[in-house]
C-alpha positions as CSV (number, residue, x, y, z in Angstrom):
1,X,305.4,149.4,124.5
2,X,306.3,149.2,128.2
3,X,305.6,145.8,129.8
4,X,303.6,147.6,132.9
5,X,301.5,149.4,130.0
6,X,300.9,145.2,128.4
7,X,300.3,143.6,131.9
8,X,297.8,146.6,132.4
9,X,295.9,146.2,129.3
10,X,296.3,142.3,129.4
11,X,294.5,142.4,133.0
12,X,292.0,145.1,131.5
13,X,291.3,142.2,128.9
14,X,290.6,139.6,131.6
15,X,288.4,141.4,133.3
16,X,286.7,142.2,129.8
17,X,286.2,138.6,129.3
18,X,285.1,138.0,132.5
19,X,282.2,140.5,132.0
20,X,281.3,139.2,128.6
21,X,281.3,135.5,130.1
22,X,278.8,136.7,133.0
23,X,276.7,138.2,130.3
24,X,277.0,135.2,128.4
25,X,275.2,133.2,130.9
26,X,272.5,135.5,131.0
27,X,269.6,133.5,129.4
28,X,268.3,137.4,128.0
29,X,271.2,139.4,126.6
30,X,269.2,142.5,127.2
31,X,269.1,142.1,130.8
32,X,272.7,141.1,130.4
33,X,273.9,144.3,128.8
34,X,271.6,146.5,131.5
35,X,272.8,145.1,134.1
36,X,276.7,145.9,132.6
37,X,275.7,149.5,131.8
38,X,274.0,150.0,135.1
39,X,276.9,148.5,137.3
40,X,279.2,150.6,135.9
41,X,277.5,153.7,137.9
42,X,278.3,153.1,141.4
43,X,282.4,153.0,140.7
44,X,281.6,155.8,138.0
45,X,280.4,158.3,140.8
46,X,283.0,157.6,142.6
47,X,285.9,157.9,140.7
48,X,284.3,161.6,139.4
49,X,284.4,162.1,143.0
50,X,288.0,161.7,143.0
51,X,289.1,163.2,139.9
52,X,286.6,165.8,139.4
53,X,284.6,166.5,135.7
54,X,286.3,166.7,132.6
55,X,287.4,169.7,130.4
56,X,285.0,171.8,128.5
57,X,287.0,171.0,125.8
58,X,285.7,167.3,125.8
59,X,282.4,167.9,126.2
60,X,281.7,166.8,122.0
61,X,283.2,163.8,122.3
62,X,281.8,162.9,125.5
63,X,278.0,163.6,123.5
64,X,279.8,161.4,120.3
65,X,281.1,158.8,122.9
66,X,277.7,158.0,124.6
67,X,275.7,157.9,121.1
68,X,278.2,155.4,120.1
69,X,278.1,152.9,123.1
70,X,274.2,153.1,122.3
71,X,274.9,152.0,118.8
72,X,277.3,149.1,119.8
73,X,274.7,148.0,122.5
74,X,271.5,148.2,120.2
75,X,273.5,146.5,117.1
76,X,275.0,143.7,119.3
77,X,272.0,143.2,120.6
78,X,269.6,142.7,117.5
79,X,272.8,141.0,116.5
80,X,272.6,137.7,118.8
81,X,268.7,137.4,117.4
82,X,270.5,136.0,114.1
83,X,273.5,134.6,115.5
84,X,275.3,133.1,118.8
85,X,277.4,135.3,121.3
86,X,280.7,132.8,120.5
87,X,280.2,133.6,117.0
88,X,279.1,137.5,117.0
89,X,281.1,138.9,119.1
90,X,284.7,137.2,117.8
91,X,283.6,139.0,114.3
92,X,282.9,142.5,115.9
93,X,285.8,142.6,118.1
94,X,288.6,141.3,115.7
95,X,287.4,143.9,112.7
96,X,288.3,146.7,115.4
97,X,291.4,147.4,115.7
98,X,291.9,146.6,112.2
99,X,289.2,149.5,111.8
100,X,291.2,151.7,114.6
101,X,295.0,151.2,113.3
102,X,293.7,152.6,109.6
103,X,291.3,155.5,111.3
104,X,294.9,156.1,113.8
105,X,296.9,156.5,110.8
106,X,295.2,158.4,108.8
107,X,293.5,161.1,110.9
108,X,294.9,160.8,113.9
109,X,298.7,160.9,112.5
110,X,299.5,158.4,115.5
111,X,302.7,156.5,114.6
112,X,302.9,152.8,114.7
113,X,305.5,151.0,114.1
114,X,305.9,147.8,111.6
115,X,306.1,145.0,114.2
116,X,303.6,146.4,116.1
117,X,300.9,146.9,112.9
118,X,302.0,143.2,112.4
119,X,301.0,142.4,116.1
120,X,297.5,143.7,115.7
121,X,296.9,141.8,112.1
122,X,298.0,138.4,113.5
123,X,295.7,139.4,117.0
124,X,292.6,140.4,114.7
125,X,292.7,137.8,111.9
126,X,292.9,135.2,114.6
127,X,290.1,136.3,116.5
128,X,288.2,137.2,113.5
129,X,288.7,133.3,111.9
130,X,287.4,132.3,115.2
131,X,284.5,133.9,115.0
132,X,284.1,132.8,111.3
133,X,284.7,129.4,112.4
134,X,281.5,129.5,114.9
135,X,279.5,131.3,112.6
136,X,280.0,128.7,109.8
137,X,279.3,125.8,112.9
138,X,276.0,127.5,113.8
139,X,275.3,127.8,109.7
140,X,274.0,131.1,111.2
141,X,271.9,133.5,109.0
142,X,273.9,136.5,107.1
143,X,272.3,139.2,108.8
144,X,273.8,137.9,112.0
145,X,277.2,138.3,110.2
146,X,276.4,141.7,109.0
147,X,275.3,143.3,112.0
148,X,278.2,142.2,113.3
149,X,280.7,144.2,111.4
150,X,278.3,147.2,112.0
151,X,278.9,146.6,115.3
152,X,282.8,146.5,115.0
153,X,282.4,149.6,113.3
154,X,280.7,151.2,116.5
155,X,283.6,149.6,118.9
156,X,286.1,151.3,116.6
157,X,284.4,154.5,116.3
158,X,283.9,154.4,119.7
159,X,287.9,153.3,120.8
160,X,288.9,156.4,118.8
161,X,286.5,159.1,120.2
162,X,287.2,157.5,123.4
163,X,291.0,157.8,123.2
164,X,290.7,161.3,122.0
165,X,288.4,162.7,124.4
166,X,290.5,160.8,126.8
167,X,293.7,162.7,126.2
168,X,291.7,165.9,125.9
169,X,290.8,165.6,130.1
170,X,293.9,164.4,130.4
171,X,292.1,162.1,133.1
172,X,290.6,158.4,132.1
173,X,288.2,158.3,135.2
174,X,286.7,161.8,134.8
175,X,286.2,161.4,130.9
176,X,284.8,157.9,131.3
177,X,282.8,158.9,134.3
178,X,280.9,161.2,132.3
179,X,280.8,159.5,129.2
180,X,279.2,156.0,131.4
181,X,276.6,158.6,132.8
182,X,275.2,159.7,129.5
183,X,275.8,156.3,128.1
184,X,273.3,154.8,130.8
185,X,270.7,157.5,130.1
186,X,270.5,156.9,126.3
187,X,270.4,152.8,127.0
188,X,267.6,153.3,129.9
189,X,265.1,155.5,126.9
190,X,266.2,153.0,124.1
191,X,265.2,150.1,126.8
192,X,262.0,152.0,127.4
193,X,260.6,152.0,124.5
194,X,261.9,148.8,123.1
195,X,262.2,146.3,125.8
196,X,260.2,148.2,128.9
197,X,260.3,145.3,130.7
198,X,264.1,145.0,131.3
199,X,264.5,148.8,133.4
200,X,262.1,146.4,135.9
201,X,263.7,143.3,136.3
202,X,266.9,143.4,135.2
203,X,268.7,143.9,139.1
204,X,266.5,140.8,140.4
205,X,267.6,138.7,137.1
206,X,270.9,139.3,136.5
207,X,272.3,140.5,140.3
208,X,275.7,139.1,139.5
209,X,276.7,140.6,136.7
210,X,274.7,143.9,138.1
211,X,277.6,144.0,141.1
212,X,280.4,141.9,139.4
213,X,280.0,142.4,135.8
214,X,279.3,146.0,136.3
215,X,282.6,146.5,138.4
216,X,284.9,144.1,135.5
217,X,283.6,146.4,132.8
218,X,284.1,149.8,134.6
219,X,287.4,148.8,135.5
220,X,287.9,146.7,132.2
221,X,287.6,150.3,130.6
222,X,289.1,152.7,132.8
223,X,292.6,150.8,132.7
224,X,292.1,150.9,128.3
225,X,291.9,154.7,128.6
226,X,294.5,155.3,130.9
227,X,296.6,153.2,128.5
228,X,295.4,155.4,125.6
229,X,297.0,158.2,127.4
230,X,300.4,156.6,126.9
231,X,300.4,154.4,123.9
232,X,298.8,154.4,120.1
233,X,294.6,153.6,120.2
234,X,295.4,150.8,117.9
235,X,298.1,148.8,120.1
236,X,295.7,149.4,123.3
237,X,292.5,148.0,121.7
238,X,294.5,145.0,119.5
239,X,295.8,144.0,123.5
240,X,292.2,144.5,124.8
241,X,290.6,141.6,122.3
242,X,293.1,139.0,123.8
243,X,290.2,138.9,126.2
244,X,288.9,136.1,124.2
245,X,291.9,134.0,125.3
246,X,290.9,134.5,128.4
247,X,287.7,133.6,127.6
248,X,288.7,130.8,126.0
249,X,290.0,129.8,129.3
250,X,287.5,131.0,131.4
251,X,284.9,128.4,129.1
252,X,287.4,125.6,129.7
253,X,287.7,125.9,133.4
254,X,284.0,126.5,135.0
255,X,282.0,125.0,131.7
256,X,284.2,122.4,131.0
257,X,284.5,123.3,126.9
258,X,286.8,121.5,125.1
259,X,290.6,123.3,124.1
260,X,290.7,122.3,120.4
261,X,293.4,122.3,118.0
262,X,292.0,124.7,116.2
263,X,291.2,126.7,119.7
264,X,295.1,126.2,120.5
265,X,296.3,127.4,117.5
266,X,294.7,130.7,117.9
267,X,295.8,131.4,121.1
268,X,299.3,130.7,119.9
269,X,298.2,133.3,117.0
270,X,297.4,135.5,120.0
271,X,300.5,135.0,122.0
272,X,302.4,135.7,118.7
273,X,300.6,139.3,118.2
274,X,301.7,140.4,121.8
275,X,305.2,139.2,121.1
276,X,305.5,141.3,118.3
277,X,303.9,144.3,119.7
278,X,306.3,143.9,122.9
279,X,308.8,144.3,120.8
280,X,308.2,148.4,120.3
């Protein structure tokens, strides 16, 4: 893997964690994630004003693709009601490209090499006994842990049709444009009937991460499917959870959190994993 494609995705993961870390400090995580999906709109019109709709072709996976942001948004969400952000999310974003490298193998007949399916073990097991490592700290409930890992299963299910429907319109920005659309339709009726309140409120709440959350994510996401169109789903999306070094970093510089051993270790885990998928 090119080093321009690994500085992309690396940036795509800062901006990632910069999203997630606005969202973060949003005292209600619904009005958090409405204000994500709803930023992305603005920059989603226009860059389908620039590159114009997608295929026919990918109209089914733009359809699979929105269902399955709804389901990562709705099972994230009821996650954090049994467990905190610093210990949910680590759980369902390391079990995801373990989840996409086996799906990328075996259906999608995408070849990656040993060093780099090395890479993505030592990226997601690190990530994964962080999140582990929080969770046990909080002596959080088990169905906290378990919606979790259904929500990983959404964020790989989603990478894959994603990355498919991506090389399909040949386009990241028209596929993605479409897909955010839909995606933001489905989350404003699931909003309306479960949490009417948030459709109201959530722009005078949460303005920041409306504008600059909204923008990171859009752009966050964009740059992973571009990538997909030149390197294996599995590779791109191991890179893209690195975000939570950022994060890490991000915690220790504006809330002044503490870098722990165990905290340093793991992002030496992390650096490892993109050493060894630099290598292809």
């Amino acid at each position: 893997m090119n080093t321009i494609l690994i500085f992309s995705v690396l940036s795509a993961a800062f901006l990632h964690a910069f999203w997630n870390f606005q969202v973060k400090d949003t005292p209600n995580k619904a009005v958090g994630m409405a204000a994500v999906t709803f930023g992305h709109l603005p920059l989603a019109g226009i860059g389908l004003w620039y590159s114009g709709l997608p295929s026919i072709e990918a109209a089914p996976y733009l359809f699979a693709s929105a269902f399955l942001h709804l389901g990562y948004q709705v099972f994230l969400l009821n996650a954090y009601r049994y467990g905190a952000l610093t210990s949910i999310y680590p759980i369902a974003r390391g079990m995801a490209p373990l989840l996409i490298t086996f799906v990328s193998m075996l259906i999608l007949n995408e070849v990656i090499e040993a060093h780099q399916i090395l890479g993505i073990c030592i990226i997601s097991i690190s990530i994964i006994c962080f999140g582990i490592k929080q969770y046990r700290l909080a002596n959080a409930e088990i169905t906290g842990l378990m919606l979790a890992c259904a929500t990983g299963c959404f964020i790989a299910g989603y990478s894959v049709i994603d990355a498919i429907g991506t090389r399909i319109a040949g386009n990241a920005m028209a596929f993605y444009g479409v897909s955010t659309f839909c995606s933001a339709v489905l989350f404003a009726i699931y909003m309306r009937i479960a949490n009417p309140g948030v459709l109201t409120s959530f722009h005078k709440q949460a303005r920041n991460t409306l504008i600059f959350g909204g923008t990171a994510s859009y752009l966050a996401y964009v740059i992973v499917l571009w990538a997909c169109l030149h390197a294996p789903v599995a590779v791109v999306s191991s890179l893209r959870e690195t975000s939570l070094l950022f994060a890490i970093i991000l915690g220790a510089v504006f809330l002044k959190e503490k870098i722990t051993i165990f905290k340093m270790i793991m992002i030496a885990s992390i650096l490892c994993g993109i050493f060894f998928i630099r290598l292809g």
